[in-house]
C-alpha positions as CSV (number, residue, x, y, z in Angstrom):
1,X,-3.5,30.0,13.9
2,X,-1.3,27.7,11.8
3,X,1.3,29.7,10.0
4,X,2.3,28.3,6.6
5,X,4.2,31.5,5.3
6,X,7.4,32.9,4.3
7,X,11.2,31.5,5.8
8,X,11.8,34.0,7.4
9,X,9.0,33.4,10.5
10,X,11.0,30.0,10.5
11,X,13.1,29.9,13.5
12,X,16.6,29.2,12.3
13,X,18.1,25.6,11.9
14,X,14.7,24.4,11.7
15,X,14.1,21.5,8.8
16,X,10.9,21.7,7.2
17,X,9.8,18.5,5.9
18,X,6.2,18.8,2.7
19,X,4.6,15.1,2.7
20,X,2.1,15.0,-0.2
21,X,-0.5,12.7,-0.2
22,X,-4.2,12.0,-0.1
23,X,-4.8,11.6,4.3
24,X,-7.4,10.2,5.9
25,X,-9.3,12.0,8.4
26,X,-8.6,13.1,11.8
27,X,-8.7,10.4,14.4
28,X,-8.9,7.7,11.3
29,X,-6.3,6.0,9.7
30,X,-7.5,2.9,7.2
31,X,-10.2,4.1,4.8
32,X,-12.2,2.9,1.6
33,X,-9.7,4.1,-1.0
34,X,-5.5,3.3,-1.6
35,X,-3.5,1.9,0.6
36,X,-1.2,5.1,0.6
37,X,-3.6,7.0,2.6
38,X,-2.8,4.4,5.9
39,X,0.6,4.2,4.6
40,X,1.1,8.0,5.0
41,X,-0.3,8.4,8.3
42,X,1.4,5.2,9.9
43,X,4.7,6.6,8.2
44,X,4.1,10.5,9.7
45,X,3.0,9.8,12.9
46,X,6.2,7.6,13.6
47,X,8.6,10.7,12.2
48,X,7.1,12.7,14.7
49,X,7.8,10.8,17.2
50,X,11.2,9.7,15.7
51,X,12.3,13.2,14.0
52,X,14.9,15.9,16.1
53,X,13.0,18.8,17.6
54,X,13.8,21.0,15.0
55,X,11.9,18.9,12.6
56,X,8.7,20.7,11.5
57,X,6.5,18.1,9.2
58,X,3.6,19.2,6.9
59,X,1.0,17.6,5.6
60,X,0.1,18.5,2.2
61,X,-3.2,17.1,1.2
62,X,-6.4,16.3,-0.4
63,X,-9.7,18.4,0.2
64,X,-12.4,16.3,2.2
65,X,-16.0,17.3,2.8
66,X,-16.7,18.7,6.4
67,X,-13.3,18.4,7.7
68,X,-11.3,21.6,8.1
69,X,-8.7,22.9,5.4
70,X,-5.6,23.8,7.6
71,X,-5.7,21.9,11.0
72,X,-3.0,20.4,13.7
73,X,-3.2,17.2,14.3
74,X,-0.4,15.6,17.1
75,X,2.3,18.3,16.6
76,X,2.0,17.7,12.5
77,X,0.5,20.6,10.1
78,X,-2.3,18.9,7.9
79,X,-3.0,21.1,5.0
80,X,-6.1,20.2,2.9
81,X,-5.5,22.0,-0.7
82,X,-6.0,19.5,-3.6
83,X,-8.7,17.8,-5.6
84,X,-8.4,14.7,-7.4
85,X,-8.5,15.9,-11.0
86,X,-5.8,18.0,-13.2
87,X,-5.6,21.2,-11.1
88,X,-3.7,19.0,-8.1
89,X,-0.7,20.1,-9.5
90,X,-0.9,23.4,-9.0
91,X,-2.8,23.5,-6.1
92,X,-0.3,21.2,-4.6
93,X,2.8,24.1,-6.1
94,X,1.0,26.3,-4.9
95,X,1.2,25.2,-1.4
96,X,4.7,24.3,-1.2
97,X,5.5,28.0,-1.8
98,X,4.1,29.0,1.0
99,X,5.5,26.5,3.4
100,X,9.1,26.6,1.0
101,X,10.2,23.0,2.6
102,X,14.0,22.2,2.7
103,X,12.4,17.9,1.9
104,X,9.2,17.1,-0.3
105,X,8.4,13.6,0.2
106,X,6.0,12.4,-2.8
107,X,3.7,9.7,-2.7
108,X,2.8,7.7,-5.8
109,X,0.6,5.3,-7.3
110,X,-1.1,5.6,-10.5
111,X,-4.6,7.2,-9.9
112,X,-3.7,8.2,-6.4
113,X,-4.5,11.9,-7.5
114,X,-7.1,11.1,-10.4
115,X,-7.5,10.2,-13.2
116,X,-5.5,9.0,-16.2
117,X,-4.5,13.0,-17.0
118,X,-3.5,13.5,-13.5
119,X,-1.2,10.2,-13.5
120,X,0.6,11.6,-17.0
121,X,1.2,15.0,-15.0
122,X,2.7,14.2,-11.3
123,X,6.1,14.3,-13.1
124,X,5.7,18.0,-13.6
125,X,4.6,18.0,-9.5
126,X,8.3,16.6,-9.3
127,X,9.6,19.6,-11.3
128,X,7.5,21.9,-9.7
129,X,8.6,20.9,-6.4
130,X,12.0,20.7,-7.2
131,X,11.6,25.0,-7.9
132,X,11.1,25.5,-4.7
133,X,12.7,22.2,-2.6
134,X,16.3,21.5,-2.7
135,X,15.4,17.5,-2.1
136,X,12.6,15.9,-3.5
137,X,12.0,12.0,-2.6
138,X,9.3,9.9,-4.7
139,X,8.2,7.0,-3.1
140,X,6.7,4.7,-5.9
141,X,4.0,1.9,-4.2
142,X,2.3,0.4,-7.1
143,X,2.5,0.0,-10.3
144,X,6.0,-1.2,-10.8
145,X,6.2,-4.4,-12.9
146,X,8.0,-6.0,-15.9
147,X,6.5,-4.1,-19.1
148,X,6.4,-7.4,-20.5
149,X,3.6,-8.0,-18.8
150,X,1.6,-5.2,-20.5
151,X,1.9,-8.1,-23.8
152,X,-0.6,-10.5,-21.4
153,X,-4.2,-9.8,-22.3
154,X,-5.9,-10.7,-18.9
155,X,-3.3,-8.6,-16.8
156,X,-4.0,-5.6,-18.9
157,X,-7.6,-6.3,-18.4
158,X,-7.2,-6.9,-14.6
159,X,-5.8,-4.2,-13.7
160,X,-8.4,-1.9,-16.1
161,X,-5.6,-0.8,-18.5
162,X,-6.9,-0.3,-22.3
163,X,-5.1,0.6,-25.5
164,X,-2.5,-1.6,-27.5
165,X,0.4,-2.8,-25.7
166,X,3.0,-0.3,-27.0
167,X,1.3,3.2,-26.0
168,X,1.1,1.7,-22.4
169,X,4.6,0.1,-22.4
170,X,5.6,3.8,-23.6
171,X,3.6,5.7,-21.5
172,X,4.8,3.7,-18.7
173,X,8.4,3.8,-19.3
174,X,8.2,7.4,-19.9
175,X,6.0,8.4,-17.0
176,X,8.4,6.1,-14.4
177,X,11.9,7.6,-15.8
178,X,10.7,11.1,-15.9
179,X,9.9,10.7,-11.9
180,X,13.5,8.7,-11.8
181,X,15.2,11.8,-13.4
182,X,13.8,14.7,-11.7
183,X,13.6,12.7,-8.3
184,X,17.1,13.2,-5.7
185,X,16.1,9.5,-4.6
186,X,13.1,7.0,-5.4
187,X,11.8,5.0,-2.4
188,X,10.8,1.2,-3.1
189,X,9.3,-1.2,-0.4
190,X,10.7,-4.6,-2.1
191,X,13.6,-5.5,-3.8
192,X,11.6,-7.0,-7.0
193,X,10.2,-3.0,-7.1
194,X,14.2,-2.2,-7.1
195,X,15.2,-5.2,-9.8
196,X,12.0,-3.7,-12.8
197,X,13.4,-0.4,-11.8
198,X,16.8,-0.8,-13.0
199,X,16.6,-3.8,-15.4
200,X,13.0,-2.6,-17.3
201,X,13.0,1.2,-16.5
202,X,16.9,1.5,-16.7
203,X,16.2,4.1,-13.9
204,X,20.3,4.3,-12.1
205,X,21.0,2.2,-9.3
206,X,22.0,4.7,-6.8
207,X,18.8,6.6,-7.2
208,X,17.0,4.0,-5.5
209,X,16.5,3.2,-1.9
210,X,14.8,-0.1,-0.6
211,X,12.7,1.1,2.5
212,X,10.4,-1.8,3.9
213,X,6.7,-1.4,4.3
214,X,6.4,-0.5,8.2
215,X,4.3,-2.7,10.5
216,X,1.3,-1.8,13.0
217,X,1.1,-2.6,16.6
218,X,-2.3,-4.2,16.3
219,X,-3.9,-5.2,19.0
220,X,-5.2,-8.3,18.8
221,X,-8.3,-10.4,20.4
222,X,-7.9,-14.0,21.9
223,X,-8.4,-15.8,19.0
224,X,-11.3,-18.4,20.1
225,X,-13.1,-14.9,21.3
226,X,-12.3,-13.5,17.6
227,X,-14.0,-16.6,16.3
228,X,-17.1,-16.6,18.3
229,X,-18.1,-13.3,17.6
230,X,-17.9,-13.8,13.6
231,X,-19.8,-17.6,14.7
232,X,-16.9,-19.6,13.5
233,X,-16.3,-21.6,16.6
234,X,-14.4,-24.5,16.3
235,X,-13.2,-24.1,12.6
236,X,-10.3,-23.5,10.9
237,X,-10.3,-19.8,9.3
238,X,-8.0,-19.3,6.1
239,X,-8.4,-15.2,5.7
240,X,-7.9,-13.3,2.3
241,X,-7.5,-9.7,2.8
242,X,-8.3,-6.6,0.4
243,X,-9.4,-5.7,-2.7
244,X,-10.9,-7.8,-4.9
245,X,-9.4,-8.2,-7.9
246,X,-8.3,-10.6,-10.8
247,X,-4.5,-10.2,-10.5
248,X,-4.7,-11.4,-6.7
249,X,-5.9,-14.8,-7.6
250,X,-9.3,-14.7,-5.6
251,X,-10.6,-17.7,-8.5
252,X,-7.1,-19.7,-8.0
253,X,-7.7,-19.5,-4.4
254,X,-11.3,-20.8,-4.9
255,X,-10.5,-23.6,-6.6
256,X,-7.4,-24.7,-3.9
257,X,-10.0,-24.1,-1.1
258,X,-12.4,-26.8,-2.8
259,X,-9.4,-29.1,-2.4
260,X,-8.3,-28.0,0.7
261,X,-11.9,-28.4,2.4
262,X,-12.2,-32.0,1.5
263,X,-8.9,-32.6,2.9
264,X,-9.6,-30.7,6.2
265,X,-13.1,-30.2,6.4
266,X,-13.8,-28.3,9.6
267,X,-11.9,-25.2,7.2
268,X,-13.5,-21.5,6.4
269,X,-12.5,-19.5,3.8
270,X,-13.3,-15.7,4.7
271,X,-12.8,-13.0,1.8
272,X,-13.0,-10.1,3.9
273,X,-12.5,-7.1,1.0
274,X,-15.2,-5.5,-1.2
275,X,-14.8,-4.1,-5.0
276,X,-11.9,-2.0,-6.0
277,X,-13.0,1.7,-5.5
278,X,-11.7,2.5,-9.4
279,X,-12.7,-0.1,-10.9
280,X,-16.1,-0.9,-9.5
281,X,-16.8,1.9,-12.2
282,X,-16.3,-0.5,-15.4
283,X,-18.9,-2.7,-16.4
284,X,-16.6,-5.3,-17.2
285,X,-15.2,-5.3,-13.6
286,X,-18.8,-5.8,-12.1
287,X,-19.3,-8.6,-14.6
288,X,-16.1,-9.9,-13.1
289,X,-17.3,-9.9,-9.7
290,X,-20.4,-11.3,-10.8
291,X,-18.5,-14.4,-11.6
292,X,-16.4,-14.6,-8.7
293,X,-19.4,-14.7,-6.8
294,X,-21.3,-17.3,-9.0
295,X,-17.6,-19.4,-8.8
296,X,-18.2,-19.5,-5.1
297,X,-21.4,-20.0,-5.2
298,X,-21.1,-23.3,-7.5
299,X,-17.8,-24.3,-5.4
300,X,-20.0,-24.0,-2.3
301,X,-22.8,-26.5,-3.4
302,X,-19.5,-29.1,-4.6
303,X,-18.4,-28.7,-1.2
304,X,-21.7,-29.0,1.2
305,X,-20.8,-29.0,4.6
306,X,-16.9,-29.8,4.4
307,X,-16.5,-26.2,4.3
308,X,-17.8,-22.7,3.9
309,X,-16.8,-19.7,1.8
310,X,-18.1,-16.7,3.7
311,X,-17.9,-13.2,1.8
312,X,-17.6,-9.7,3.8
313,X,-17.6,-7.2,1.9
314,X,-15.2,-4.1,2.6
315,X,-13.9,-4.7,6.3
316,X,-14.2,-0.8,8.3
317,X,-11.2,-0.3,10.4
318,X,-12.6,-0.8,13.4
319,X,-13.2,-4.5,12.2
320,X,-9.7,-5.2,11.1
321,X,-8.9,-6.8,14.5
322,X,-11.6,-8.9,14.2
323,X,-11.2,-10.9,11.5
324,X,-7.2,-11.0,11.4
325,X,-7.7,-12.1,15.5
326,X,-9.7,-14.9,14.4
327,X,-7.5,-15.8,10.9
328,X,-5.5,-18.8,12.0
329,X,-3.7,-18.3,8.4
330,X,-3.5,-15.5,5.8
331,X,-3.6,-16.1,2.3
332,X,-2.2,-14.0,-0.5
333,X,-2.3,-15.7,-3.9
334,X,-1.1,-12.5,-6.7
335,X,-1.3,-13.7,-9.4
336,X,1.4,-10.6,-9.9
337,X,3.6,-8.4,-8.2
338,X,3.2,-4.8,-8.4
339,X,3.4,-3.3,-5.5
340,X,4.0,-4.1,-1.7
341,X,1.0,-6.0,-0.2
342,X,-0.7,-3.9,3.2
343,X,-3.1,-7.1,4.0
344,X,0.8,-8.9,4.3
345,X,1.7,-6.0,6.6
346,X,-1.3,-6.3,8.8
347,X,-0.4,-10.0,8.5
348,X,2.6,-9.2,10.5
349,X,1.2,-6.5,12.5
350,X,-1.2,-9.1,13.7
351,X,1.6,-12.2,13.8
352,X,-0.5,-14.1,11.7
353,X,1.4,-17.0,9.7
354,X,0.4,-16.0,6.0
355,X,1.7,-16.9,3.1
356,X,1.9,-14.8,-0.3
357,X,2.9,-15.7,-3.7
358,X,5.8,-13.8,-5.4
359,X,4.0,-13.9,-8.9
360,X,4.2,-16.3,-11.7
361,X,5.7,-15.5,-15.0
362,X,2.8,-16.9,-16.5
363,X,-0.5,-18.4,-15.0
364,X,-0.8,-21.9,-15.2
365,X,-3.1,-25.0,-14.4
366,X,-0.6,-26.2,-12.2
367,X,-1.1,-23.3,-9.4
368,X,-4.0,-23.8,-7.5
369,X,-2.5,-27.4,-6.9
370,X,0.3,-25.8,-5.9
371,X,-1.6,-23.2,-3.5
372,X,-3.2,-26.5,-2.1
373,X,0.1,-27.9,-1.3
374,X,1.8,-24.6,0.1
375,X,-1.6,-23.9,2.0
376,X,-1.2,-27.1,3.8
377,X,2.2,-27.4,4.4
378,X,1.3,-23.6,6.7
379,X,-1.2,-25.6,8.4
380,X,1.3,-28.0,9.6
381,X,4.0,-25.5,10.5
382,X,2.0,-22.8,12.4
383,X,4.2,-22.6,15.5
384,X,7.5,-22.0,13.1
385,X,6.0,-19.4,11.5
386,X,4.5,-17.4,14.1
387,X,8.2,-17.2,16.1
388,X,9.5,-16.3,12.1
389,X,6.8,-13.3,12.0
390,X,7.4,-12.2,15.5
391,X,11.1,-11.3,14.5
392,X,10.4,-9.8,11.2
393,X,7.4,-7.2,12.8
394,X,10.3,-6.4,15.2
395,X,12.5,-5.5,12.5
396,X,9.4,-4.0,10.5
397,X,7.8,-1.6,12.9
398,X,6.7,1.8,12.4
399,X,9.5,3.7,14.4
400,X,12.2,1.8,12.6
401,X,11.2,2.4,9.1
402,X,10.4,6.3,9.8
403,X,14.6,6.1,10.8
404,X,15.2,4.6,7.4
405,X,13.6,7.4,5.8
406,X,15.3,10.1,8.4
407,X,18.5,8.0,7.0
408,X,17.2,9.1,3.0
409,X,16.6,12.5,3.9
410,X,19.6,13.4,5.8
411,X,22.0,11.2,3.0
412,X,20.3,14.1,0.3
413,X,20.5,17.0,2.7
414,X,23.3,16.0,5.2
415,X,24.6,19.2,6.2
416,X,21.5,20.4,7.3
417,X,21.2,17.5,9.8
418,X,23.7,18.1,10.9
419,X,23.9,21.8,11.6
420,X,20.3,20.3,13.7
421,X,22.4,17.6,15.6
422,X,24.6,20.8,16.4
423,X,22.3,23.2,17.6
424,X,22.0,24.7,14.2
């Protein structure tokens, strides 16, 4: 039996530590949904391992069908109260009173909880929490951008964002520095996140800590072996990873891979990601990848044999190895930056050279030349790059970054640390 009740069945100088977030199932990890879900159970699984003894972690997350409510899984409580829709709130409040955690640890990304009514009310989840916890940490993944780029037509439609302009720019800015205010400290995986935060959201400098997106140790395949099994013997695989969508520059990739396989024709471009799970729902998204897929279709004929554009749909985890093990490069052309980038992380995890674009200020007819060129130039320069990745997924993994955010919590709540590192 799993007790989740009072303080006072807590032994004393024990640190009780709430993460919310949608989780995946037990014994599963990558999933058809966000990104957050894998993030949250790479990140928990490593403060176990990491955290003092005292250190008791929760789980607080969504419902799933046929999977039990209130369940241990590798010393960590997983608590399964929420539903995606307005009542997550205080489904969510409601649990935290139980369990009374000294740290809540928030996840966030617009949607991640529902709909648009449930993104305008996780600020009052922060308020909530911060009834009952004496520390509340937000980590903010996506959606954290310049508002001028709300002004750009085919970003707002990329990204499945309607109204004029100003009501987004203001729900925006109100929604991100309510969390800022009622957050002890705002967690950011890249210093761009940082730079919008302070600069476009005026949200205070010292609120906000830069923790880097941790790294998997993936195991890979021999590459040739990885190859053979997808039938790609012999050719050089350029791999996109993810979701598709507009703002990643899937169609400004296409047309640098057209160039690219005349150049070097023995090349295969693999899109291994299927529709966005939110926005497979608009009509104007499926139209989208209509034309994506009509795009590569024409490009294909152009081409003829000099290359091959080979579309996978969504990639189940068990098939991640796969097709990174046989990648000899990783492509990630956004368009824009919003978030941190998983596919770069499994890049890493994988030591795959890859190469991502920071985001342009504007599109322009000048970038899939300059993809071609950049694309190339990683062709020529694999051996560098793979000894450059090798150092950064050292300074990247799991274990390190679950320290980092032992290093937040104990900065807000130090004392209680270190009554732990002192027997309590």
């Amino acid at each position: 039996m799993v007790s989740t009740g009072s303080r006072r069945h807590v032994p004393k100088g024990e640190l009780r530590i709430a993460i919310v977030s949608p989780y995946p199932p037990p014994g599963k990890k990558h999933v058809y949904g966000s990104g957050v879900v894998s993030y949250t159970k790479n990140l928990v699984e490593a403060l176990r391992i990491v955290a003092p003894q005292n250190v008791q972690i929760f789980v607080i997350a969504d419902k799933l069908m046929n999977t039990r409510r209130v369940y241990r899984e590798d010393g960590v409580y997983i608590i399964r109260c929420f539903s995606k829709n307005a009542l997550y709130i205080f489904q969510i409040f409601r649990q935290i009173c139980k369990i009374r955690p000294d740290i809540i640890h928030l996840q966030h990304e617009y949607f991640l909880y529902g709909g648009l009514l449930s993104a305008i009310l996780f600020p009052f989840l922060v308020l909530l929490s911060r009834l009952i916890a004496k520390n509340v940490v937000v980590t903010l993944h996506h959606g954290v951008f310049p508002l001028s780029n709300l002004d750009d037509k085919d970003f707002r439609k990329e990204n499945g964002l309607r109204g004029p302009p100003f009501l987004l720019k203001l729900g925006l800015l109100t929604i991100t520095r309510m969390i800022a205010l009622l957050a002890h400290r705002i967690i950011v995986h890249e210093l761009f996140m940082k730079k919008y935060l302070v600069v476009d959201y005026k949200v205070p400098l010292h609120k906000i800590k830069i923790v880097p997106h941790g790294v998997e140790n993936a195991e890979t395949l021999p590459k040739e072996e990885a190859k053979k099994k997808l039938r790609l013997e012999g050719k050089t695989v350029l791999l996109y990873f993810g979701y598709l969508t507009g703002y990643k520059g899937i169609k400004e990739f296409l047309d640098a891979y057209k160039e690219i396989a005349k150049k070097i024709p023995s090349t295969v471009l693999v899109i291994a990601g299927g529709p966005h799970p939110r926005l497979i729902k608009e009509k104007w998204y499926r139209d989208w990848i209509h034309d994506l897929v009509k795009k590569a279709l024409a490009i294909q004929r152009e081409i003829k044999d000099s290359g091959r554009i080979v579309f996978t749909g969504y990639v189940p985890e068990d098939k991640i190895p796969l097709y990174f093990s046989a990648a000899d490069i990783v492509v990630l052309p956004y368009k824009a930056r919003i978030a941190a980038s998983g596919p770069e992380a499994l890049a890493i995890a994988f030591e795959k050279p890859y190469l991502i674009s920071r985001g342009l200020e504007k599109p322009s007819e000048t970038y899939p030349p300059m993809l071609v060129n950049s694309i190339l130039r990683l062709l020529h320069e694999l051996h560098t790059s793979r000894r450059k990745i090798t150092y950064v997924k050292m300074t990247r993994e799991w274990r390190i970054v679950a320290r980092i955010h032992l290093k937040v919590y104990s900065n807000i709540v130090y004392s209680m640390f270190d009554a732990l590192r002192h027997g309590g």
